[in-house]
C-alpha positions as CSV (number, residue, x, y, z in Angstrom):
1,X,45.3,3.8,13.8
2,X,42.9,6.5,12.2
3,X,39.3,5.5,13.9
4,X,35.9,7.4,12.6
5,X,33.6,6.8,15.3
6,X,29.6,7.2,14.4
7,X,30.3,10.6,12.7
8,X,27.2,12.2,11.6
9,X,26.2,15.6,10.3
10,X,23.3,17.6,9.9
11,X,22.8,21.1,8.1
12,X,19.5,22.1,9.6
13,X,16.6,19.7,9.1
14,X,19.0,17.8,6.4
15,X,21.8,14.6,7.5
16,X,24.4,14.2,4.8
17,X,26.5,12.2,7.0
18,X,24.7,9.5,9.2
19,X,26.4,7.0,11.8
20,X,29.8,6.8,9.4
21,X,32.0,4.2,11.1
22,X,35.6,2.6,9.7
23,X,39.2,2.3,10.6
24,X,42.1,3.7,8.4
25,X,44.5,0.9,9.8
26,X,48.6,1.5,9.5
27,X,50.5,0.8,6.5
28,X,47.4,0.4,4.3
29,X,45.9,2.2,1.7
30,X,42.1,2.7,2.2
31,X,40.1,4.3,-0.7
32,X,37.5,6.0,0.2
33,X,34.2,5.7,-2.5
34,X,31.1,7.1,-3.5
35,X,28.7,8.8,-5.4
36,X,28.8,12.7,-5.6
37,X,26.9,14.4,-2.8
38,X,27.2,11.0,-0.8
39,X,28.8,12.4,2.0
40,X,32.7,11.8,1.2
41,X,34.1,15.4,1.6
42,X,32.3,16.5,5.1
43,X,33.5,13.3,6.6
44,X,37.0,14.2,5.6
45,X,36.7,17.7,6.9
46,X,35.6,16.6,10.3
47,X,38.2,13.7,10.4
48,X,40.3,17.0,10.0
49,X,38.6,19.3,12.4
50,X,37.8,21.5,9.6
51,X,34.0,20.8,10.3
52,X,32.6,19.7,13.8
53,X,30.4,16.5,13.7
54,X,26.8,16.7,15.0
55,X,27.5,13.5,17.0
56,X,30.6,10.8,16.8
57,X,34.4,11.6,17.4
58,X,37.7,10.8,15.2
59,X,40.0,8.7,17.4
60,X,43.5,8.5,16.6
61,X,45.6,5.6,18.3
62,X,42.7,4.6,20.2
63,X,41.9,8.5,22.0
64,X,39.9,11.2,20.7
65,X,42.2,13.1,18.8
66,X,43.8,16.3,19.4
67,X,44.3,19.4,17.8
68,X,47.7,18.8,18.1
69,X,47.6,15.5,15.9
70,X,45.5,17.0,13.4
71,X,48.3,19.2,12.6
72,X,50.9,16.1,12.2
73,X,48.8,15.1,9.5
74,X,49.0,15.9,5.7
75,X,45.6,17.0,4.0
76,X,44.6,17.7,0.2
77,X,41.7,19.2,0.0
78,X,39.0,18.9,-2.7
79,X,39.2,23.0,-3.4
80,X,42.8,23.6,-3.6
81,X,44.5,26.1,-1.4
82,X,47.8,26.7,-2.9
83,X,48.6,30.7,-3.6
84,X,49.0,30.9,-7.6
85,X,51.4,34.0,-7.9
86,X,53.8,32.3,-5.2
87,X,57.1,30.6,-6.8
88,X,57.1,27.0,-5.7
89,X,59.8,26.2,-3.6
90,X,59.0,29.5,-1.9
91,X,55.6,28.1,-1.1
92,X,56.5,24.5,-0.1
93,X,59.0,26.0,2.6
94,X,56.7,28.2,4.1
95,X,54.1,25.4,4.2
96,X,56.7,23.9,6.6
97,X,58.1,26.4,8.3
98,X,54.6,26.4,9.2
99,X,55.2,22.9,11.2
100,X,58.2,24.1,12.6
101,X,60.6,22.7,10.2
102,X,64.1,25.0,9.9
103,X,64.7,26.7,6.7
104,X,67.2,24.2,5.7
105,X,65.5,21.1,6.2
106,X,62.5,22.4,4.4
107,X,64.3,24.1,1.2
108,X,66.0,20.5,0.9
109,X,62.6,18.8,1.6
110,X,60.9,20.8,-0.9
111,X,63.7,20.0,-3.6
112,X,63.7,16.4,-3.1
113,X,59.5,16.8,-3.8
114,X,59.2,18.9,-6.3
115,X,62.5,16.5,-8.1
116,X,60.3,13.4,-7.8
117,X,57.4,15.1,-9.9
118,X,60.2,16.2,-12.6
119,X,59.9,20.0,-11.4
120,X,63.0,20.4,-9.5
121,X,63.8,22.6,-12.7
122,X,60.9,25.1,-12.2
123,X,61.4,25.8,-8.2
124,X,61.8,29.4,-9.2
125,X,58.2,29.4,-11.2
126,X,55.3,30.9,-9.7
127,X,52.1,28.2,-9.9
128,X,49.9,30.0,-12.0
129,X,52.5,29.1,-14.7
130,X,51.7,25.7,-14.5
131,X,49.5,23.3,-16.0
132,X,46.4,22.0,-14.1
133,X,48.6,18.7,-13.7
134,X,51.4,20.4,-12.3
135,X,49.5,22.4,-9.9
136,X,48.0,19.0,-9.1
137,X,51.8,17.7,-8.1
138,X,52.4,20.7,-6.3
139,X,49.6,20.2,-4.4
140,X,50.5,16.9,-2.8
141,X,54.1,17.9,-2.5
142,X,52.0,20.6,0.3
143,X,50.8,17.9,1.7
144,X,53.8,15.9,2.1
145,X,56.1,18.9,3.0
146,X,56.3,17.8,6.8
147,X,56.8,14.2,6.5
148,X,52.9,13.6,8.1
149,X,51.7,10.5,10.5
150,X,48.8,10.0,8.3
151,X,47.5,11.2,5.1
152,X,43.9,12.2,4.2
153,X,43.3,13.5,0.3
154,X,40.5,14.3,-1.0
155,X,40.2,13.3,-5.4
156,X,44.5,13.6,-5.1
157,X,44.4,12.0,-8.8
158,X,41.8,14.3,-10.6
159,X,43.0,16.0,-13.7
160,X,46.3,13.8,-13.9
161,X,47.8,12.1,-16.7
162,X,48.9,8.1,-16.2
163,X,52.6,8.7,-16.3
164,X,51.5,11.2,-13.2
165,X,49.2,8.7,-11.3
166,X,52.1,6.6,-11.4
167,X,54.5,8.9,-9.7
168,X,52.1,10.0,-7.6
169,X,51.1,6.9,-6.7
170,X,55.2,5.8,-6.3
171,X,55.6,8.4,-3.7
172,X,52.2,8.0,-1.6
173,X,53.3,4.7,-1.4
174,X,57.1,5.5,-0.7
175,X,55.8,8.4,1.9
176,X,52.6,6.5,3.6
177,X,54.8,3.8,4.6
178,X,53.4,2.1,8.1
179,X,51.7,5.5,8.4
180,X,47.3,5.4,7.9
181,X,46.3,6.7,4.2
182,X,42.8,7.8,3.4
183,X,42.1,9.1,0.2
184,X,38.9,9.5,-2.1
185,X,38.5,8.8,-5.7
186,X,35.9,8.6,-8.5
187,X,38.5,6.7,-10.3
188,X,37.6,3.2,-9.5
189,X,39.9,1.5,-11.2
190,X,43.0,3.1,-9.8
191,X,41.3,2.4,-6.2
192,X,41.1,-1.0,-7.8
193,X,45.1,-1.1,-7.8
194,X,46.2,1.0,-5.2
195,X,43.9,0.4,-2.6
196,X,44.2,-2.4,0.1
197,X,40.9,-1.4,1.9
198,X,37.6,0.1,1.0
199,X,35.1,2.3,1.8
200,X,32.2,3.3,0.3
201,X,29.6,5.5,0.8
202,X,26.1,5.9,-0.1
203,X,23.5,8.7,0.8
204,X,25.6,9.7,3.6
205,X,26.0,5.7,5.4
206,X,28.6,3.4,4.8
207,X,26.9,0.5,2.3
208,X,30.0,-1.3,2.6
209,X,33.7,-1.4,4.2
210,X,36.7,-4.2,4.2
211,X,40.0,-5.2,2.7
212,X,39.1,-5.1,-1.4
213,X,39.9,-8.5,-2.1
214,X,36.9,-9.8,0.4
215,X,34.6,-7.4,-1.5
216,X,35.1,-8.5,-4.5
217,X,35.3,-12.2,-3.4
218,X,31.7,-11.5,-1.7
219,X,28.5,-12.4,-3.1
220,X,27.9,-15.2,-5.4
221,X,30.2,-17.8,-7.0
222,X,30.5,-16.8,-10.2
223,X,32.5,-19.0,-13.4
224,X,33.4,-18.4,-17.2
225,X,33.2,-21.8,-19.1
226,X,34.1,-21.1,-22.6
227,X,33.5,-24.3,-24.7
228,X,35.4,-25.5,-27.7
229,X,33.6,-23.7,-30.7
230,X,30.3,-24.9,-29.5
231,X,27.1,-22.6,-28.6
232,X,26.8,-22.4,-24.6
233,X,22.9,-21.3,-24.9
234,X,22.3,-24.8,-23.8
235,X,24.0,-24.4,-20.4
236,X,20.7,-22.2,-19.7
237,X,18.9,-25.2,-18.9
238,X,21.1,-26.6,-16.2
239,X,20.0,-26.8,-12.5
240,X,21.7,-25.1,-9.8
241,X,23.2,-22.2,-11.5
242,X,22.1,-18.5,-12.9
243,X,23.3,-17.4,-16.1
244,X,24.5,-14.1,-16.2
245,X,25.8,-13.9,-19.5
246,X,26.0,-16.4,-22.9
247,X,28.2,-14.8,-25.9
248,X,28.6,-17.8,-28.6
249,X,30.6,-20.1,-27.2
250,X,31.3,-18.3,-23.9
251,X,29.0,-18.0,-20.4
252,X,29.0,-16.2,-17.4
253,X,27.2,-18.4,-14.5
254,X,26.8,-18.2,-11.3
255,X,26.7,-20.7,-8.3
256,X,23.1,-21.5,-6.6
257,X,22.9,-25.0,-5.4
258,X,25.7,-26.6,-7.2
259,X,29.2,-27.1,-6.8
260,X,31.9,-26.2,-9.2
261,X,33.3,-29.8,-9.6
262,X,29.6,-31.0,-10.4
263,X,28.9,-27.9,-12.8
264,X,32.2,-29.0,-14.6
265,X,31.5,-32.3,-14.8
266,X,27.9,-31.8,-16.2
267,X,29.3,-29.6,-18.8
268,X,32.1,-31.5,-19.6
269,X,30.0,-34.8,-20.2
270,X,28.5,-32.8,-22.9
271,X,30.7,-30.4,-24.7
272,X,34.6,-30.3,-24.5
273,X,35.8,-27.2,-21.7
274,X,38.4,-24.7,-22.9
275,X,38.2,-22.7,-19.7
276,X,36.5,-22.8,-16.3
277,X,37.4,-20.1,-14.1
278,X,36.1,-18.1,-11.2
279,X,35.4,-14.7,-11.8
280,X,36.1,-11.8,-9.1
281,X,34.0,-9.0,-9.1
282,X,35.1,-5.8,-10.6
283,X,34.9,-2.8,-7.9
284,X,32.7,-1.3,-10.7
285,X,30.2,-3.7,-10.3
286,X,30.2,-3.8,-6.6
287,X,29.9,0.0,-6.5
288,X,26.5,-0.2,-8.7
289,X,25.0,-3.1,-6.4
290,X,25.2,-1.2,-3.3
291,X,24.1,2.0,-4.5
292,X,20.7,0.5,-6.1
């Protein structure tokens, strides 16, 4: 268990981190959210010890965490760090021979990597010869290389195409395993798919946290009725709801003082129902609420 404890930094007179507080549990896949300057980058440096917090501590099974276990873990930075006249399977063995893997395990390591991202045929390439999406492959590959006991990655999908999201996404999910996986992303539907938990940041505070199905299951009830090939702009006038959308026959309510049974049943004694069905928040939306 990866815990962030109160974490706050300040630059001088200025916080951009303040009183940051979650829990990158085991086996899950926590997405990490947030508006550009909200803070999401220098909390993931001082989860790594790159950057010292003002006040708070990173606990990692429950004790402040060590040097030592920061180095067990596998990192992606936001600037990438990769050296771009280095041939690649060169590169991903010394990254780790680095963490004390042998030569052999490592060359085979780095071969079974670079296979998964269909560039087993280019080990001898140098990564300047690569596309930006390639590099991009490359890059997590580094931060696999040593088979890490968590995973922190900072925008790991940026720049990639969908058929590489998926792979990448296969393998995070192949590698992470039982082990804790932060990563952030400005892509919020493929936190949408990929994430089981969520955090997201505003203004350098955590505006909201949890697994993503009770975020998006939070706030009001909300219904689509969709009536046979009549116009809903009637349903306006009922009691106990608040109409959020009406488009011809379609409307978008939601719950405030009734019940669905008794909305359906209002409606139904009027026009004939084609569908009722709840509605679950897209992430999209919750993101906008809690950064008003």
């Amino acid at each position: 268990m990866l815990d962030i404890s109160h974490l706050s930094r300040s630059y001088g007179d200025t916080l951009v981190v303040d009183d940051v507080t979650f829990s990158v549990r085991p086996g899950r896949v926590t997405g990490f959210v947030g508006a550009n300057g909200a803070g999401k980058t220098t909390t993931m440096r001082m989860i790594l010890g790159v950057l010292a917090p003002t006040s708070g501590e990173v606990l990692w099974n429950g004790q402040p965490i060590s040097t030592g276990q920061r180095r067990r873990f596998g990192y992606m930075p936001e600037e990438r760090g990769l050296y771009p006249r280095m041939r690649l399977t060169d590169q991903l063995v010394f990254l780790a021979r680095l963490h004390g893997i042998g030569r052999a395990d490592a060359t085979r390591r780095a071969g079974e990597l670079l296979e998964h991202f269909d560039l087993g045929e280019r080990g001898d390439d140098v990564l300047d010869t690569l596309s930006l999406g390639n590099q991009q492959r490359v890059q997590i590959a580094a931060a696999l290389i040593h088979r890490p006991e968590a995973l922190v990655l900072d925008e790991p999908f940026s720049g990639l195409d969908p058929v590489a999201v998926d792979a990448m996404a296969a393998l995070l999910a192949k590698e992470a395993g039982d082990k804790p996986l932060l990563f952030s992303s400005h892509q919020l539907d493929l936190v949408e798919r990929l994430c089981d938990d969520l955090v997201i940041l505003s203004h350098g505070r955590v505006v909201a946290a949890g697994p993503v199905d009770e975020l998006r299951g939070a706030g009001p009830a909300r219904y689509r009725i969709v009536l046979a090939g009549a116009d809903a702009a009637w349903i306006r006038d009922l009691r106990g709801i608040q109409v959020r959308d009406i488009d011809g026959p379609t409307a978008l309510v939601d719950l405030d003082g009734t019940t669905p049974s008794d909305l359906l049943g209002t409606v139904v004694a009027r026009e004939p129902v084609v569908e009722f069905s709840p509605v679950r928040q897209p992430l999209s939306a919750i993101f906008r609420e809690v950064n008003r």
